[in-house]
C-alpha positions, 0 to 999 in steps of 0.5 A: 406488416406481413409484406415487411416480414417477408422483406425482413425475412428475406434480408436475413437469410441473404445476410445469412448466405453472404456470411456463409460464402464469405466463410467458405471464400475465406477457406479457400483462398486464405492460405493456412496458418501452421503457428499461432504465435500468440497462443504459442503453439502449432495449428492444425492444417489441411489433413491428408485424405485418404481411406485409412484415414476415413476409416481409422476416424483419424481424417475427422478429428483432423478436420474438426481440429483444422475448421476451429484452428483455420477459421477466418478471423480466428483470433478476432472472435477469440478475443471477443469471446472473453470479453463477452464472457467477462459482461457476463461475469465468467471470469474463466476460459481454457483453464486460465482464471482472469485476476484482479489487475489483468494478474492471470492465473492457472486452474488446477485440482489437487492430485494424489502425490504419493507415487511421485513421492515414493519414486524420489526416495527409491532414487534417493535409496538407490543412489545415497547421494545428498539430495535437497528439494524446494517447492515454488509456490503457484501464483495463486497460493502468493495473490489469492485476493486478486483471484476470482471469487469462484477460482477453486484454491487448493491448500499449498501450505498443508500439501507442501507440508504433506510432501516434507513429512513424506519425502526423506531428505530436507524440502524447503518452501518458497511460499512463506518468503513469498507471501511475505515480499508479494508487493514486489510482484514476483511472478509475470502478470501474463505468465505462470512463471516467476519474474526477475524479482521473484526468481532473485528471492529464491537465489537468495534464499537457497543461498542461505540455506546453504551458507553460500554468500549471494551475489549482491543485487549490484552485481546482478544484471537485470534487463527489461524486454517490453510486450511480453506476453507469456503462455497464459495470454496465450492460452485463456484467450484474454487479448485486452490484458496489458504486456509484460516486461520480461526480466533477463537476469544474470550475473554482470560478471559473464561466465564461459558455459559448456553446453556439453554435447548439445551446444556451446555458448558464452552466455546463458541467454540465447539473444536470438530467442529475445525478441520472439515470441517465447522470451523465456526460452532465452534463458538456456536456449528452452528446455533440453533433456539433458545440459551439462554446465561447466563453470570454471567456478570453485565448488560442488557438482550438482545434479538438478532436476527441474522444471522450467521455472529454474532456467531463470535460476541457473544463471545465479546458481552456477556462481557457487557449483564448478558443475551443473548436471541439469536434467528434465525429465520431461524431454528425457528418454532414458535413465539417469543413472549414469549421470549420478556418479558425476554429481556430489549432491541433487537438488529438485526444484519444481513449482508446485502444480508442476510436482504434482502433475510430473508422472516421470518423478515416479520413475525417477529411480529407473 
């Protein structure tokens, strides 16, 4: 008996050296990989040696962050870590919650808004043009049942309703609509985004408000790309949950757009960004600081300041502005200030998680 727990023994801790050497093998010969494409991001590789570095601390972040991003069969052992964590019944990983129906969801906490919401009316003060504000609601806030139990929720409708009675111009909801036409699915199940659908209602919506007849859903050209997997399968890990399809959605009658000075096209979808990995970056080419978009189109000059939900929307909306002035101010490294006397109304359109957490709404007047 003794003589078997030796052997044993033994075998284990030579299992153990071959693991250790195959690991170590691995790093050597296995050249680094510089993009997870499906975690949607850059990875760390092989950092620089040298003694400023050693001494700042800077060398060993970078190897620590270079170990977890190069480990052989990283993506193996991140798919199977949520799966074991599902066994167990945590349902959560890197700040993505997994839904009923492989529906993923984004965590957030409440934050205190009133910085952002004073940053908007000193611009709105300083610059006395017309100005309009919609709230898109999360995922959460439109499928709460398909939430986990223990996925904390904060109250969209009383902190939307917080920022209507504080923020001087009109601010409309898209919760109430959604919630409404939910059986549509209107938001990407791997995405945090709204889909084709989704982003349709709200065309349809702002048209209302503002008197404009929409485009019938005729004249609205919808496409499907298969195996969309959007940031949330991305980042929360969860590799056993189904693709997508991705909506392009656009007016079948194509316009001729003016990129202004960043780049010029006749289409809003950048065909060449389809078939990568990012699908949403084919509406508009991604995100810039700054496009101007010129229609040819009768109507007003809008200045819109957004996040990235409204890409998918401007195609629709172009059909009713001879402009469009589209700032983000994430990527936006100056003031806006000279924009303002070629606009006749503003429009800010955030999701809602997006509003709370833009610091750079508080500086907007600057």
């Amino acid at each position: 008996m003794i003589e078997m727990k030796k052997r044993l023994t033994t075998l284990l801790a030579i299992l153990f050296l071959l693991a250790i050497s195959a690991i170590v093998i691995a790093f050597i010969l296995v050249k680094d990989i510089s993009f997870s494409e499906n975690e949607n991001r850059p990875l760390q590789t092989m950092p620089k040696v040298g003694f400023s570095e050693f001494i700042s601390g800077k060398l060993g972040k970078e190897m620590d962050a270079y170990m977890a991003d190069q480990f052989p069969f990283r993506e193996y052992f991140v798919g199977w870590k949520t799966r074991i964590q599902g066994l167990i019944g945590i349902r959560e990983n890197n700040g993505v919650y997994l839904g009923d129906e492989g529906m993923l969801f984004q965590a957030y906490e409440e934050r205190d808004l009133s910085e952002n919401l004073e940053g908007i009316n000193r611009f709105m003060e300083k610059y006395k043009i017309p100005t309009e504000c919609i709230i898109i609601p999360t995922k959460g806030a439109v499928y709460p049942s398909r939430l986990p139990k223990d996925a904390p929720l904060p109250d969209e409708r009383k902190i939307i309703g917080e920022i209507q009675k504080k923020l001087k111009c009109s601010v409309f909801s898209l919760l109430e609509i959604f919630k409404e036409n939910r059986d549509s699915e209107l938001y990407y199940f791997t995405d945090h985004h709204w889909n084709g659908e989704g982003t349709v209602l709200a065309y349809e919506k702002w048209c209302g408000i503002k008197g404009f007849t929409p485009l019938s859903r005729e004249d609205i050209q919808r496409e499907t790309v298969p195996n969309f997997y959007g940031a949330l399968y991305s980042s929360g890990g969860y590799r056993n949950v189904p693709a997508d399809e991705f909506h392009l959605i656009h007016p079948r009658k194509r316009l001729w757009v003016d990129y202004g000075k960043a780049k010029k096209t006749h289409d809003f979808i950048d065909e060449g960004k389809v078939n990568e990995k990012d699908k949403y970056a084919a509406y508009l080419g991604g995100n810039f600081d700054y496009l101007l978009i010129r229609t040819g189109n009768p109507g007003k000059r809008l200045l819109l300041i957004k996040d990235s939900f409204a890409n998918a929307l401007i195609p629709l909306l172009a059909e009713h502005y001879s402009e469009i002035h589209v700032v983000d101010l994430r990527y936006v490294r100056k003031s806006i200030g000279e924009k303002m006397k070629d606009v006749d109304e503003v429009l800010i359109l955030y999701n809602l998680k997006n509003f709370m957490e833009d610091d750079h709404l508080r500086k907007l007047d600057l």
